[in-house]
Residue, then its C-alpha position, 0 to 999 in steps of 0.5 A: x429109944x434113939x439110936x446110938x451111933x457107934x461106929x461112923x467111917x467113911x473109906x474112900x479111894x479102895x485099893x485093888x485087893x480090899x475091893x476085892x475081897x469087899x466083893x467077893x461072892x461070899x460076902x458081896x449080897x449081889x453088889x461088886x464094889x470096885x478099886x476108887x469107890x467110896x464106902x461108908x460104914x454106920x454101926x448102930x445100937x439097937x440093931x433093929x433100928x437098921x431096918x428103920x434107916x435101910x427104909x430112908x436109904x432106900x426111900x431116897x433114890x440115892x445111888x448107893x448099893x447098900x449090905x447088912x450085917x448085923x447092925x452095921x450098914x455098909x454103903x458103896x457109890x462111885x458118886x460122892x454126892x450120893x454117899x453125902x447126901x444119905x449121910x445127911x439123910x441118917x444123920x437127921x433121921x437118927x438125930x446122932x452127930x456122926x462126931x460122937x462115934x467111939x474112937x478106933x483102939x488097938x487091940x490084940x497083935x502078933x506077928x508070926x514068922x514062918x508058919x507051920x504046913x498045917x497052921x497055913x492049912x488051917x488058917x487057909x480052910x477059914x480065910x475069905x481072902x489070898x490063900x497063905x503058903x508054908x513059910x509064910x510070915x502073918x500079922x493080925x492086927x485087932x481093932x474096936x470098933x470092928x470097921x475100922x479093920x477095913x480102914x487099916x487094911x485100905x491104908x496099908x494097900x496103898x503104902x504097901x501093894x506087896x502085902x497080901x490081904x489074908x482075911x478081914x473081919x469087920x463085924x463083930x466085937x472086934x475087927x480083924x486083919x491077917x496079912x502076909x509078907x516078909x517081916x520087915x513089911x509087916x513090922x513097917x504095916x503094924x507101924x503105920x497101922x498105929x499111925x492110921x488109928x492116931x490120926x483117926x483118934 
């Protein structure tokens, strides 16, 4: 059976906060990505034909720190010539042209305004990143594939730094990003959000 490529997404220049949360302790298998490096992220079906292509990676030397997660791979380096070259490595073993990857489309969103006490408990006892406060505004944002949630969330970093990273969700059926702040800041992030997956179309 070949291998389908259907996700292929390469992040580069991680922000403070994303770099952060891609390194936290829960999720980090023993790898600290850190703010500037690179990641790239290559789902495949079937999920088993990871295994075949974390074997390559690691025959390779190649510098990178590699993670799983069902059948995505999730690649970091500091070196970019490292990340190419096992790019071109996947590419050739896999025999998929990283071009024919599904494009990222929006899916759900909402923006809600000033949350309840108990509704920013609650979304507090399942969030992996900043805690939310009473009062708070959030915006989730769904997207297909799911990396592309950590794409969205890199760019709005770096247009909008006052934004607070609640929670993101990379694998899945759908990816996801919580984020809070005023509401004029997450009407601007849902904006550029629709910008950043037109360009990525």
């Amino acid at each position: 059976m070949k291998i389908q490529l259907k996700t292929y997404l390469e992040v580069e220049d991680l922000q403070r906060q994303l770099a952060a949360y891609l390194g936290s302790q829960v999720r980090s298998r023993n790898f600290m990505p850190t703010r500037g490096s690179r990641v790239l992220f290559l789902e495949v079906s079937p999920v088993s034909a990871t295994e075949r292509l974390i074997d390559a990676v690691f025959k390779s030397a190649a510098p990178v720190e590699l993670a799983r997660q069902g059948g995505v791979l999730e690649l970091h380096a500091q070196d970019t010539r490292a990340l190419t070259k096992v790019v071109t490595l996947l590419t050739k073993l896999s025999g998929s042209d990283m071009e024919a990857s599904e494009p990222p489309q929006a899916g759900y969103v909402d923006l809600i305004e000033e949350l309840s006490d108990r509704h920013a408990i609650m979304l507090n006892s399942a969030r992996r990143g900043s805690p939310l406060a009473p009062g708070d505004s959030l915006l989730i944002y769904e997207v297909s594939p799911a990396p592309f949630a950590v794409l969205l969330a890199n760019e709005i970093e770096k247009k909008h730094p006052e934004l607070v990273l609640v929670d993101l969700q990379e694998v899945g059926k759908m990816g996801r990003i919580y984020l809070s702040g005023s509401r004029d800041q997450l009407q601007k992030a849902r904006q550029q959000m629709e910008r950043v997956l037109k360009k990525a179309s």
